[in-house]
KEKEDREN-672893 format. One record per residue (C-alpha): x, z, y; residue in one letter; residue number from 1. Coordinates in steps of 0.05 Angstrom, whole numbers, padded with zeros to 5 digits, m for minus. Each point is the difference from the previous one (the first is absolute). Last residue first. Layout:
BEGIN
+--------+--------+--------+---+-----+
:     c1 :     c3 :     c2 : r :   k :
+--------+--------+--------+---+-----+
:      X :      Z :      Y : a : NUM :
...
+--------+--------+--------+---+-----+
END
This chain:
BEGIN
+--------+--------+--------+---+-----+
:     c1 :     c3 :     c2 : r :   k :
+--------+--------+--------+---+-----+
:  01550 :  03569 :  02345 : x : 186 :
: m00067 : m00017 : m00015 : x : 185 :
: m00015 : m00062 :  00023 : x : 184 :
:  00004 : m00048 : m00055 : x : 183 :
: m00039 :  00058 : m00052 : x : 182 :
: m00055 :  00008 :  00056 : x : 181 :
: m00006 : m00080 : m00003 : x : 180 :
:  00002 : m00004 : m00061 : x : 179 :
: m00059 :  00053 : m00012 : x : 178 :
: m00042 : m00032 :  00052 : x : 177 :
:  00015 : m00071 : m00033 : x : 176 :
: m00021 :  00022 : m00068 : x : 175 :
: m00069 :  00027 :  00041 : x : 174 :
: m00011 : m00056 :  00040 : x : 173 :
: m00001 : m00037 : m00065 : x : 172 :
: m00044 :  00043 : m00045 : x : 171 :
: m00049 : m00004 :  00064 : x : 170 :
:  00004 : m00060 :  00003 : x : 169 :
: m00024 : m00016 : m00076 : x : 168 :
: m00051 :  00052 :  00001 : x : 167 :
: m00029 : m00031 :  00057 : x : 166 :
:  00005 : m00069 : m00036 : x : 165 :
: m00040 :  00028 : m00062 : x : 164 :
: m00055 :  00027 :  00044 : x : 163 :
: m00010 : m00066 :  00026 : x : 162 :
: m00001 : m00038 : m00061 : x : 161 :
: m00051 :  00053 : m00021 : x : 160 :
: m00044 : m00009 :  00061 : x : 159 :
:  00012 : m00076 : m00010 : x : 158 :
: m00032 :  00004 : m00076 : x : 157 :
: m00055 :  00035 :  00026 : x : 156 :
: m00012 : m00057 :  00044 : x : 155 :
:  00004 : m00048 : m00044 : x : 154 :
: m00042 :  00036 : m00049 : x : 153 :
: m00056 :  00000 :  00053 : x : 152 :
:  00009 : m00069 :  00019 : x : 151 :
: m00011 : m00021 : m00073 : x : 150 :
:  00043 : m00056 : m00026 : x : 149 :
: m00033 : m00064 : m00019 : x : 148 :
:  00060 : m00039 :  00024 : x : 147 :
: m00008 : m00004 :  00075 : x : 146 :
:  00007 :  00074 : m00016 : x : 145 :
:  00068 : m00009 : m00040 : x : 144 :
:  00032 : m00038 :  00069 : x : 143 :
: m00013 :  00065 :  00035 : x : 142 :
:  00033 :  00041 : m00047 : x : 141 :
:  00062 : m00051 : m00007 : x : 140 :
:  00006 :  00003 :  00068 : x : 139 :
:  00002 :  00083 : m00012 : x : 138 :
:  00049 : m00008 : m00056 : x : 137 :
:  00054 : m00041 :  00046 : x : 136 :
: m00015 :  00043 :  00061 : x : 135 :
:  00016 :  00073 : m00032 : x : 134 :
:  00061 : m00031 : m00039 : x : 133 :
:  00024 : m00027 :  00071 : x : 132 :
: m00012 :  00067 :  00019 : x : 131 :
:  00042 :  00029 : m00057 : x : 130 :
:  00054 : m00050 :  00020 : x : 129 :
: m00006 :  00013 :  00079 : x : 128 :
:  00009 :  00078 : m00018 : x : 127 :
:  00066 : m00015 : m00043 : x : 126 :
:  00025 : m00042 :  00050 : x : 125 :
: m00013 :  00052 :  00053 : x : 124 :
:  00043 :  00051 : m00037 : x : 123 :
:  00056 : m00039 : m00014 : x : 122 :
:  00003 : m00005 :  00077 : x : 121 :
: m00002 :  00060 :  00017 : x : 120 :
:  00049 :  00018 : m00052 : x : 119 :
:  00047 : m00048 :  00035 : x : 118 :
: m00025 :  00045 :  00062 : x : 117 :
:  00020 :  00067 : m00033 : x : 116 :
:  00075 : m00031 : m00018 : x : 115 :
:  00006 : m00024 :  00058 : x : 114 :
: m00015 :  00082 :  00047 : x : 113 :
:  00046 :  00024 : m00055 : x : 112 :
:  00052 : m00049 :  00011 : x : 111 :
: m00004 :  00017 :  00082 : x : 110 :
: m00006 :  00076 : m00016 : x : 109 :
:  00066 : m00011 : m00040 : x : 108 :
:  00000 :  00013 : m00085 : x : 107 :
:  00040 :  00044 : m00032 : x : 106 :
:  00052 : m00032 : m00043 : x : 105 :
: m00010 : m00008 : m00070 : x : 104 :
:  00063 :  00013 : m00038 : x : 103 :
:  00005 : m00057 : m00058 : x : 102 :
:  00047 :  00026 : m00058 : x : 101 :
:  00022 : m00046 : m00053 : x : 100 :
:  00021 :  00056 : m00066 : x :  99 :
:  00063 : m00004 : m00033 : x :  98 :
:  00054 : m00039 :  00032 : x :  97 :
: m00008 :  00037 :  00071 : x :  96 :
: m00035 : m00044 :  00034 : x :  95 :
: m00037 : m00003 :  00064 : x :  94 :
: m00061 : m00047 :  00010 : x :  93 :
: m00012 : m00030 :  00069 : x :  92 :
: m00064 :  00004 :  00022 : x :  91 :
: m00043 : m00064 :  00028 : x :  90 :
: m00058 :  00007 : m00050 : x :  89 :
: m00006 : m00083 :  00023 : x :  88 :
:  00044 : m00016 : m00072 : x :  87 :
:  00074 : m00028 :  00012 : x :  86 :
:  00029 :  00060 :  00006 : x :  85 :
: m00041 :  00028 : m00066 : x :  84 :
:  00022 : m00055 : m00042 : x :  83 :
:  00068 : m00006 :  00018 : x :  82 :
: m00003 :  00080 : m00033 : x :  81 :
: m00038 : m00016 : m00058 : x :  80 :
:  00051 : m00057 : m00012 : x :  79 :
:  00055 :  00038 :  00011 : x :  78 :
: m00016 :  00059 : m00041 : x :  77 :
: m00030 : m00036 : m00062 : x :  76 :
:  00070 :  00000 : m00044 : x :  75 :
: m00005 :  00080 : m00002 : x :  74 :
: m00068 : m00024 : m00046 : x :  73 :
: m00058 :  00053 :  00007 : x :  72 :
: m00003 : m00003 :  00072 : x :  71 :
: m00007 :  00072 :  00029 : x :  70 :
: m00039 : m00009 :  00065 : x :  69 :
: m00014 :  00060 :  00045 : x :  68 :
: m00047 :  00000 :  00067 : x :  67 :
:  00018 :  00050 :  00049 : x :  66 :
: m00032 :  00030 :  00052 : x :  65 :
: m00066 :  00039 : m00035 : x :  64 :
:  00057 :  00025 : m00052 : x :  63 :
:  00020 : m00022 : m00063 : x :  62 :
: m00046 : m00057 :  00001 : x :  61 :
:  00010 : m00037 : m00062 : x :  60 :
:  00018 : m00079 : m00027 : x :  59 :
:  00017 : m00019 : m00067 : x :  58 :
:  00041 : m00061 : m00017 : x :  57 :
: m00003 : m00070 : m00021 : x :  56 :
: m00078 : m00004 : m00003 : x :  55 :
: m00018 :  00036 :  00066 : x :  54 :
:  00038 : m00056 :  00040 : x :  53 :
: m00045 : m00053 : m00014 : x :  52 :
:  00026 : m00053 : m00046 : x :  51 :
:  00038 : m00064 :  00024 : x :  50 :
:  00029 : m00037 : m00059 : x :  49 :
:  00082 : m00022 : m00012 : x :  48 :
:  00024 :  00067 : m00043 : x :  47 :
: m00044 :  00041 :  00062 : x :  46 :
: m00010 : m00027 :  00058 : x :  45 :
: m00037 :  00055 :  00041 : x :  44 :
: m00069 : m00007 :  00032 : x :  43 :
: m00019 :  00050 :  00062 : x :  42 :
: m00078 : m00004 :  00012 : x :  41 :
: m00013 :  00077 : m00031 : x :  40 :
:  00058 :  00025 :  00041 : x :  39 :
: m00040 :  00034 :  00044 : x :  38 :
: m00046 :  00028 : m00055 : x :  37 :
:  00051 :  00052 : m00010 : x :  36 :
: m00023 :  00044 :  00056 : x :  35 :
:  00049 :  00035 :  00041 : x :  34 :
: m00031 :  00028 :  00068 : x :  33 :
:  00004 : m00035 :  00071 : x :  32 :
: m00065 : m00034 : m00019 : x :  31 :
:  00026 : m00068 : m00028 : x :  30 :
: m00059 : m00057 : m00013 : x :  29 :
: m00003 : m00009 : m00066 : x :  28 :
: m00052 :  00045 : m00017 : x :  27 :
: m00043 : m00027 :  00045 : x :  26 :
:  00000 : m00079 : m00020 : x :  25 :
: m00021 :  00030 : m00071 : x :  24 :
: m00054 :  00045 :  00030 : x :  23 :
: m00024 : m00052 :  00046 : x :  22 :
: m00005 : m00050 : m00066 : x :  21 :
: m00045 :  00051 : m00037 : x :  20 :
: m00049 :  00002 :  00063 : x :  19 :
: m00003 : m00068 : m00011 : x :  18 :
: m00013 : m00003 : m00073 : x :  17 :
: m00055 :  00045 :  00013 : x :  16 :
: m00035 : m00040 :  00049 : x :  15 :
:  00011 : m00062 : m00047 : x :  14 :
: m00030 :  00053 : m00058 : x :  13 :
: m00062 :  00015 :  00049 : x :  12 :
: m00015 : m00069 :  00006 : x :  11 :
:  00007 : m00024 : m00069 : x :  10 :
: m00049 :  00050 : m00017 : x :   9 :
: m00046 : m00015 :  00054 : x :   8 :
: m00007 : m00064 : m00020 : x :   7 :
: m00007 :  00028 : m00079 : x :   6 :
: m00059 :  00047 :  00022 : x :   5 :
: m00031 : m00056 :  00034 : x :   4 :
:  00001 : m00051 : m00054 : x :   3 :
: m00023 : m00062 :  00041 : x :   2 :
: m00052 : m00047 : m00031 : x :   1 :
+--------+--------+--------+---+-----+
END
């Protein structure tokens, strides 16, 4: 017979999971201001192996334009820097032998007015995943009562599925309000 706490369990944490995934895809996306976790996808060959760019040198925000890399080898310069131009961040880094600077340029109304539909779009896959989630454990509800399940626990268990998946939009609509506010403030 059909652990209902556990189904709704697993349910919950797949709802979770993709809420967690919207936040990830989020914080990459480039808001106009300097955030380090731009350059989380950038890999640089290092001694003959790709590693990601935060473990061959440290990288700040000085200022809410500018992102800062200090590589901890001088030898690393090139190869961070070929490895930012030929990344999608699509800003050229400046050097001055030191420290790699990347200014952040402000962003257009037309860029803006993207980059809040690509989060759009993040968005709804995130929502069709935690209804997905929502329709997986409910057929398995309704396959449980053909089971010996009761139709009363069923249904409770539905209300609570329910409530979970509100929760879960709501969480989402509200990461994506605060994007989009953060995209479109100039």
């Amino acid at each position: 017979m059909l652990d209902v706490k556990q189904t709704l369990g697993e349910a919950e944490e797949r709802m979770e999971e993709a809420v967690m995934y919207l936040e990830d895809a989020l914080a990459h996306i480039r808001a106009g201001k300097a955030n380090v976790r731009i350059l989380d996808g950038i890999r640089v060959n290092s001694y003959g192996t790709m590693v990601p760019l935060n473990q061959v040198s440290a990288i700040t925000t000085p200022d809410a334009r500018t992102i800062a890399i200090k590589p901890w080898d001088k030898s690393m310069f090139r190869p961070i820097e070929k490895a930012i131009i030929d990344s999608e961040v699509g800003i050229m880094p400046e050097s001055n032998g030191e420290i790699i600077r990347l200014g952040i340029p402000p962003l257009t109304e037309e860029r803006r007015k993207s980059l809040a539909k690509q989060c759009g779009k993040e968005g709804e896959q995130a929502k069709v995943s935690v209804r997905n989630a929502r329709r997986d454990t409910n057929d398995k509800l309704k396959k449980a009562i053909k089971d010996g399940l009761s139709e009363d626990v069923e249904k409770d268990a539905e209300t609570t599925l329910q409530k979970a998946h509100d929760k879960f939009i709501k969480k989402i609509d509200e990461l994506l309000a605060a994007k989009e506010k953060e995209i479109m403030t100039v």
